[in-house]
C-alpha positions as CSV (number, residue, x, y, z in Angstrom):
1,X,18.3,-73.5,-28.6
2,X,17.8,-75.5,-25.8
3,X,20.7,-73.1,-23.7
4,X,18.1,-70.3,-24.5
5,X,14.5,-72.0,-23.5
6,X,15.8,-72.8,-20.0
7,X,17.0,-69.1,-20.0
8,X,13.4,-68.4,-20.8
9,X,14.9,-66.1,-23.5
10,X,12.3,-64.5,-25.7
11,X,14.1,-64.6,-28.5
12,X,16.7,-66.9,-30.4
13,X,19.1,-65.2,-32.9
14,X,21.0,-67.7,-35.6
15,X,22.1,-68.5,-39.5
16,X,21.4,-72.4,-39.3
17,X,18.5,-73.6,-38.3
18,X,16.8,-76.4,-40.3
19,X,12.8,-77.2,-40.9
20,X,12.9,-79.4,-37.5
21,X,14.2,-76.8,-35.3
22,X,11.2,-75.0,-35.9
23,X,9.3,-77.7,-34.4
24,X,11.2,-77.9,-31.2
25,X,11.0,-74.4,-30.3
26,X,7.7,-75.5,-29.2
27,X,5.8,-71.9,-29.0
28,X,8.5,-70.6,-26.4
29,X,10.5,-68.9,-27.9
30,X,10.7,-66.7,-31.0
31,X,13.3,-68.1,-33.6
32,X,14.8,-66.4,-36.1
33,X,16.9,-67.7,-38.6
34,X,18.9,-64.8,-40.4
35,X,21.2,-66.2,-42.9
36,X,24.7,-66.5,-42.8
37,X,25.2,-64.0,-45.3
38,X,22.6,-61.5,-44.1
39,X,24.1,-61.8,-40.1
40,X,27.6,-60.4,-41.6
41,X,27.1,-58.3,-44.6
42,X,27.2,-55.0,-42.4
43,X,29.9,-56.2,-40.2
44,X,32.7,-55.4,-43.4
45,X,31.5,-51.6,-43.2
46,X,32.4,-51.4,-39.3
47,X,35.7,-52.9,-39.3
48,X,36.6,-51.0,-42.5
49,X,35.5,-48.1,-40.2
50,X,37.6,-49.1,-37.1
51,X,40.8,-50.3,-39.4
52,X,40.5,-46.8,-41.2
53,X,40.9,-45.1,-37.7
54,X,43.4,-47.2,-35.9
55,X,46.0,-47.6,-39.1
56,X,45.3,-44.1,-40.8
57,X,48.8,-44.5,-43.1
58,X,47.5,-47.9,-44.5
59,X,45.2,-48.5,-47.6
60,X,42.0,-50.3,-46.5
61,X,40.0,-51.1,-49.9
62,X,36.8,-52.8,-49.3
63,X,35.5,-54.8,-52.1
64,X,32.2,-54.6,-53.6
65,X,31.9,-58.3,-54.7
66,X,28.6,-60.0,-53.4
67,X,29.7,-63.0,-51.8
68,X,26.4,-63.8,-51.5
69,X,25.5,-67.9,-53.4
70,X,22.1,-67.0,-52.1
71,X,19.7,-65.4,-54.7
72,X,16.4,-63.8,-54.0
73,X,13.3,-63.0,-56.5
């Protein structure tokens, strides 16, 4: 974070920020926090995509199991 505020970037982009962080962002910088899961659940469909194209005579099976130990209600 710190990297980006003397970058005088507008924006931060992570999965592990903790309550304090919040703090030291000190109203320069936008912070968002997107979850570990959430920052990589679309990346399995792309490299299913790119694998599919490169090695056409190989099976690529993507699984549907949610991975996911985070629950929302």
């Amino acid at each position: 974070m710190a990297a980006a505020k003397n970058l005088k970037a507008d924006i931060f982009i992570t999965a592990d920020l903790k309550y304090h962080d919040f703090f030291s962002a000190e109203n320069s910088l936008v912070l968002a926090d997107i979850g570990h899961y959430e920052s990589e659940q679309f990346t399995k469909n792309g490299l299913v995509a790119h694998l599919t194209k490169k090695i056409s005579n190989f099976a690529i099976i993507l699984s549907n199991t949610n991975t996911n130990p985070v629950k929302y209600y």
